[in-house]
Every structure is written in C-alpha cells, then in structure tokens.
C-alpha positions in Angstrom: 80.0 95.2 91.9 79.6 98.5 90.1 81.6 98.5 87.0 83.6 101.8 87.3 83.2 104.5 84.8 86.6 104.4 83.0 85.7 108.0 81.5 86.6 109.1 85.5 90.0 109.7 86.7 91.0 107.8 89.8 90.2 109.6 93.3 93.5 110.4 95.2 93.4 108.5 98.3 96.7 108.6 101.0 96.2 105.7 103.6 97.1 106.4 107.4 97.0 102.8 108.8 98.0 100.7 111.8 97.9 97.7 109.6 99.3 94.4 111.1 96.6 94.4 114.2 93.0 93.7 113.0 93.3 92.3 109.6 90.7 95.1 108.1 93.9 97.3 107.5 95.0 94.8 105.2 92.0 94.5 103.1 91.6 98.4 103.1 95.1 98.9 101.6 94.8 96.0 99.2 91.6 97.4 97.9 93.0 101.0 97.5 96.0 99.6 95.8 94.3 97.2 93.1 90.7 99.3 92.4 91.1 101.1 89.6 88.6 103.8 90.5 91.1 104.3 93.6 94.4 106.1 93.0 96.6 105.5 95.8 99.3 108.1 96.5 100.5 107.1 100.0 100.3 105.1 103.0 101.5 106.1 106.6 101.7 103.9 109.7 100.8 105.1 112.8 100.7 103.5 116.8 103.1 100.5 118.3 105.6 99.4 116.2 105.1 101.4 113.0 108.2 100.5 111.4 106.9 96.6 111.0 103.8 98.1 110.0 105.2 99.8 107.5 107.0 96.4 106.3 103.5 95.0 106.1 102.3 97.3 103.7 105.1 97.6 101.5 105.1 93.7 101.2 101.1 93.7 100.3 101.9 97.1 98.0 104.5 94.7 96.2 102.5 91.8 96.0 99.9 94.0 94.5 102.3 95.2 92.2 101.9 98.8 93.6 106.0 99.0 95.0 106.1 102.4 93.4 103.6 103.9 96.6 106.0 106.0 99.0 105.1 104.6 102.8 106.0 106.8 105.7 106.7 105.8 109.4 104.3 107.9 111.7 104.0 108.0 114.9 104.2 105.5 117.7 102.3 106.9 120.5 99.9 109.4 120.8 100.3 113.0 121.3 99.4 112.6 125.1 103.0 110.7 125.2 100.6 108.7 127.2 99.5 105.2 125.6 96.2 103.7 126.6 96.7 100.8 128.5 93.3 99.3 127.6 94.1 99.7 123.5 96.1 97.0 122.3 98.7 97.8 119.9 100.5 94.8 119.4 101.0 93.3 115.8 99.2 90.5 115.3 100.0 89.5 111.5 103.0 87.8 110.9 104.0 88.7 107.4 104.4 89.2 104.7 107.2 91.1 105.6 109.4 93.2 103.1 112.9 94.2 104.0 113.0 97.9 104.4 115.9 100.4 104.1 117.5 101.5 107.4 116.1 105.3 106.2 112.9 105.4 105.7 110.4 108.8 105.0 108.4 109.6 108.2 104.8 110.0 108.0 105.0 114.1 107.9 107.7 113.6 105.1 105.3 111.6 103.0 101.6 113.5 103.8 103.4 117.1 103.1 105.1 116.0 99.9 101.8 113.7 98.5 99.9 116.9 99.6 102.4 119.8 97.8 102.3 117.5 94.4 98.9 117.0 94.4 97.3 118.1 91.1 94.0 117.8 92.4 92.7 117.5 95.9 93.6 114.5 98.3 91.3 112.5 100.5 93.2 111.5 104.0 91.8 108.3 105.4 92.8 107.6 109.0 92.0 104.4 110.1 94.2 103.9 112.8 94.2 106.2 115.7 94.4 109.9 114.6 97.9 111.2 115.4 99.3 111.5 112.1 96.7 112.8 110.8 96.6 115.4 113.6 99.9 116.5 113.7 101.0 116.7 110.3 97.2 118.9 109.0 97.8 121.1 112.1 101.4 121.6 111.3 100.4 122.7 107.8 97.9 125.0 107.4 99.1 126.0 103.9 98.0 122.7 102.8 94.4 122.2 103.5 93.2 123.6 100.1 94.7 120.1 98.9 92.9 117.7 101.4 89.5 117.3 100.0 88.5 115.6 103.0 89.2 114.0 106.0 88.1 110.1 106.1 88.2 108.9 109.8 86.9 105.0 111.3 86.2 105.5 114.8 83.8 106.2 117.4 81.3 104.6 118.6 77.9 106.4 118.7 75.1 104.2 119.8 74.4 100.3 120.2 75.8 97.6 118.2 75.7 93.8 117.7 78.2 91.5 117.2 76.7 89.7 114.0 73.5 91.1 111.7 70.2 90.6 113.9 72.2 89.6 117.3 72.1 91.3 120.7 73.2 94.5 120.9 75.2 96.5 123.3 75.6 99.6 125.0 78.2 102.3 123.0 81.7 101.6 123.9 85.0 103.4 123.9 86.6 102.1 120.6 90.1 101.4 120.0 91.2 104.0 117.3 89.5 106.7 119.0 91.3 105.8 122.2 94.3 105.0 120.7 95.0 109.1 120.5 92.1 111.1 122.0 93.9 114.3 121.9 94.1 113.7 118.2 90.7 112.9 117.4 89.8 116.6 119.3 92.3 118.0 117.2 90.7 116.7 114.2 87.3 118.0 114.8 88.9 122.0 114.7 90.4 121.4 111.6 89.3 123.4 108.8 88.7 120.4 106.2 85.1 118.2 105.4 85.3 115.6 107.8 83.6 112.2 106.9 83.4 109.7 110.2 82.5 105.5 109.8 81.6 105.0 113.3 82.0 101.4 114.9 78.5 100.7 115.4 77.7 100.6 112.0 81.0 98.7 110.6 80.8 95.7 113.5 78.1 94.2 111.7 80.0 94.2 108.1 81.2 90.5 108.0 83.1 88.8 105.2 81.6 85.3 104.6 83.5 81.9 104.0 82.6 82.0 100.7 84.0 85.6 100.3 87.4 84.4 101.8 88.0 81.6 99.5 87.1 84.0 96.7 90.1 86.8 98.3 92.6 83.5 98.8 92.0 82.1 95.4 92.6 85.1 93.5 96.4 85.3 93.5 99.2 85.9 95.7 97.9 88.9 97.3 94.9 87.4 98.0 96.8 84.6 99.4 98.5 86.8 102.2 95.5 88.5 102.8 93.9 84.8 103.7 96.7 84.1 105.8 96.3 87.1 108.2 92.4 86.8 107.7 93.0 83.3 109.3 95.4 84.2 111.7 93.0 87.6 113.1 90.4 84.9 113.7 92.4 82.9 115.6 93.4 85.9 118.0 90.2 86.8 118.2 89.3 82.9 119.3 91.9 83.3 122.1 90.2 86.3 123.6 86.8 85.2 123.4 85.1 81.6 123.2 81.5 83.6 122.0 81.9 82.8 118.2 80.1 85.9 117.4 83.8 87.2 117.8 85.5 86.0 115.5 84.6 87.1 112.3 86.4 89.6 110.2 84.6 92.8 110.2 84.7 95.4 107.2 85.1 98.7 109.6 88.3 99.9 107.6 87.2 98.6 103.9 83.8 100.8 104.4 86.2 103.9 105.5 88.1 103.4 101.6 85.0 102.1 99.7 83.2 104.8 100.7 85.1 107.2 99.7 84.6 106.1 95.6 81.1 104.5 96.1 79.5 107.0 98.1 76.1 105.1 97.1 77.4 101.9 99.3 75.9 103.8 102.5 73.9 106.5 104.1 75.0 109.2 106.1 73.7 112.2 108.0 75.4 115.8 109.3 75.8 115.6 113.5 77.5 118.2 115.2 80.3 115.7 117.4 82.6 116.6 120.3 85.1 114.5 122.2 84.5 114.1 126.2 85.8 111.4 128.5 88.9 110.5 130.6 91.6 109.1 128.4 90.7 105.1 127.5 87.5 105.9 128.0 86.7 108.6 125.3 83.6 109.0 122.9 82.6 111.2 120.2 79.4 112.7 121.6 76.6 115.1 119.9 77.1 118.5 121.1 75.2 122.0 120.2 78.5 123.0 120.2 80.3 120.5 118.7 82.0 119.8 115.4 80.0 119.7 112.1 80.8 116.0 110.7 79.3 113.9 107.9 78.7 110.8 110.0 77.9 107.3 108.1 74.3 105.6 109.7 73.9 102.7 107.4 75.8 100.6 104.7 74.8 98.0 102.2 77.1 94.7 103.6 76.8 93.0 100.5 77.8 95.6 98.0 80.7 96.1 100.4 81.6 92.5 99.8 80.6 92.4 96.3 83.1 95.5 95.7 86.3 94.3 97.8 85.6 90.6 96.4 85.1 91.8 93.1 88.1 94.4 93.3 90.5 91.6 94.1 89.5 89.2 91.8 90.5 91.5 89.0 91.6 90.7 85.9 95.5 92.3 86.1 97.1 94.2 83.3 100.8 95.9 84.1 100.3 98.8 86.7 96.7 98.3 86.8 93.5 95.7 87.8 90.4 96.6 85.8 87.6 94.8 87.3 85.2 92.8 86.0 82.6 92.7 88.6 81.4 90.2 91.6 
C-alpha cells in the first residue's frame, strides 16, 4: 500500500450507500472511515429499507470510532415511484446494528448541510442506486461549486467474467443502475465532473481468503466486516451453485479508493447516455451523450493491498495512520 503523504490534507468524501445488501458497501465505508488520506464528512442511505441501513453504518462508523459522522436516511424508492422488480433490495447483513433515535436527518438534510460547510470542495460517491444523489444536486443548484465531483459505481459497458481469466459475458443491466434509472439520466445533465466505475471492470476485483483473515483479525471492525463478508457468500451460495459466484467483489471499494489513489486504475473520457425500458437500462455511448470519465482498468492487488492495509492500521484517538500491506 502507498504510504500517504501526511503533508496532504484529507479529501472530503460524503458516502451515498445502500449498505446492508452486497457486503462491498461495508468495506467502502469502513475504508473511508479509517484511511487517513480519506476525510469522511457523511453517509446517506438510499433504496429498501434505508432506515436499517442507516443502523448498519452507524454501528460500523462506531466500531470504527468515527460516531461523530452525521448519517442521513435517503430515499426508499426511486423517483419513478416505480421499484424494479428484477433489483433486489432486501438487506442481507444482519448487524451490527446500532439503536438509532426515532428523528433522524434525511439524506437532503445531511448532503445540503455537508455541502454549505464545506471549506473546500466535496466529492459525492453514490454507490447505491442514484436517487439521492439526483434529487438533492438537482434541487440545489447553488451548491455545485462545492461538489468537486460526482463518484458513481454502475453500469455495465461491455463483457465481463465472473473470476480473473474466466468466461465472459454479454453486458447486462446492473443493479444500481436499475435500481433508479430516472436518476442515473438525471445525473448525466448535471453540471458537475462525473467519474463512473462500471461493473465490468469491478466483477473481477476479488478479495482472497488470505485477505479476509487479514480484515477479521484486525480488530472489532474488522470482525463485523468478516461476519457480513461470510454471510454475503452464503447468499450468494443460495442463488447460485457455480462457485465463481460467490466471491466478494471490490465494485464499491474501487468507487472510494479511487477517488485518493487515482493511480490504482485507468480511465478514459466516453460520451454515455441512458436508454432501455425500466429493469432493463444501460449506459450506452452516444454522439450525443454525456461527457463522463469512465474507469477501463484497475490494479486488483493494490486495491487489496490498500483496503487490507487501511484496516490493519495502527489506531491512535480519532485517527488510523497506516503502515502499509
């Protein structure tokens, strides 16, 4: 792992998640809220039951010693009103869960204030589907000058496999995408750098075993992470008995990692529009379409060495200071 230059303030990073579902949430907000390079100033919960995702994240934000991040509730379906009935948005983690008060700051609440107190500009990073994100930039114009960029994981531009060197298959609709189609439209006219991690090049990121252990071994936050790690697997084992399936995949951590390593991958400008029925959406080239940075490549084992190395930290009070992979 890169040791980070300590000369360098931290980047301002606000999280919009629907953690709880595939563990990479999990290890994207964990990593945000213990790298020191990363300065976390909010996380927002978006599609299903968002309230119990934000319970998630505050118990992770605690256990990570990080209870002082404000967590909004977002929204619950998309703006369509109209919930794809082949996206799944059940929770699949169990806990840790942390008792939250009965009123709680919505996602709008929390994006507008983190965005008016900013000192320097924020980067959004949506990595569920793209509602929040949608709605709340849209509704506030006078606060683009303080997003430095848009972060989004989604799409699905071209074949993928389901392990490094496997078969590969045709582009599919993905989930966050299709979780809020109207939003990810939306998105693309906004006035703000857009930076998209597209699912064909996070489905090969794998965690290995030995990674795992590393995570679970490294304290109590790595602990919990282990236990929905483990328990994402075994979903994944019930939907599928290919074992190519059921691996934990690094499409979120690339999204945040990204963002302060920008050497950890390669990227390209494509011009991207939305088109399909709803479900069945993509983000498609277009002459017309939507200037977007658009990640083509990363290095998996930087990505591991970085999030392995992040959360086996040496801790000091309010801060990890890392000490490499």
């Amino acid at each position: 792992m890169t040791e980070p230059d300590r000369a360098a303030p931290p980047t301002p990073i606000l999280l919009d998640t629907d953690l709880g579902t595939d563990v990479d949430d999990a290890i994207a907000l964990a990593f945000l809220a213990v790298d020191p390079r990363c300065q976390l100033v909010g996380v927002t919960t978006v599609n299903g039951d968002t309230r119990a995702r934000a319970a998630l994240a505050r118990a992770l934000l605690e256990l990570a010693d990080r209870a002082d991040v404000p967590i909004g509730i977002g929204a619950s379906d998309p703006l369509s009103g109209y919930p794809s009935k082949t996206m799944p948005v059940g929770l699949v983690a169990k806990g840790p869960l942390a008792d939250l008060p009965a009123a709680m700051p919505t996602a709008e609440e929390v994006i507008v204030d983190v965005l008016r107190d900013a000192t320097e500009p924020v980067h959004i990073c949506g990595v569920g589907a793209f509602t929040n994100v949608a709605t709340v930039l849209s509704a506030h114009p006078e606060l683009h000058e303080a997003v430095a960029g848009i972060h989004l994981m989604g799409g699905c531009l071209g074949s993928f496999a389901l392990v490094p060197g496997g078969e590969r298959f045709p582009a599919i609709a993905d989930f966050n995408l299709n979780g809020d189609e109207l939003s990810a439209a939306v998105c693309l006219g906004l006035p703000i750098p857009i930076r998209l991690v597209p699912q064909d090049v996070t489905n090969e990121l794998l965690l290995t075993a030995e990674d795992r252990t590393a995570i679970a071994t490294s304290g109590p936050l790595g602990a919990a992470l282990e236990e929905q790690m483990a328990g994402w697997v075994a979903f994944l084992q019930t939907r599928s008995p290919d074992p190519d399936v059921a691996h934990v995949r690094l499409h979120d951590p690339l999204a945040v990692v990204g963002i302060g390593a920008p050497g950890i991958e390669t990227s390209t400008q494509m011009q991207l529009s939305v088109r399909g029925r709803r479900g069945r959406s993509m983000f498609v080239e277009s002459p017309l379409g939507r200037p977007v940075t658009v990640v083509r490549s990363a290095d998996a084992t930087r990505l591991r060495a970085e999030l392995v190395g992040a959360m086996t930290s040496v801790a000091r009070p309010g801060r990890r200071i890392a000490t490499g992979a």
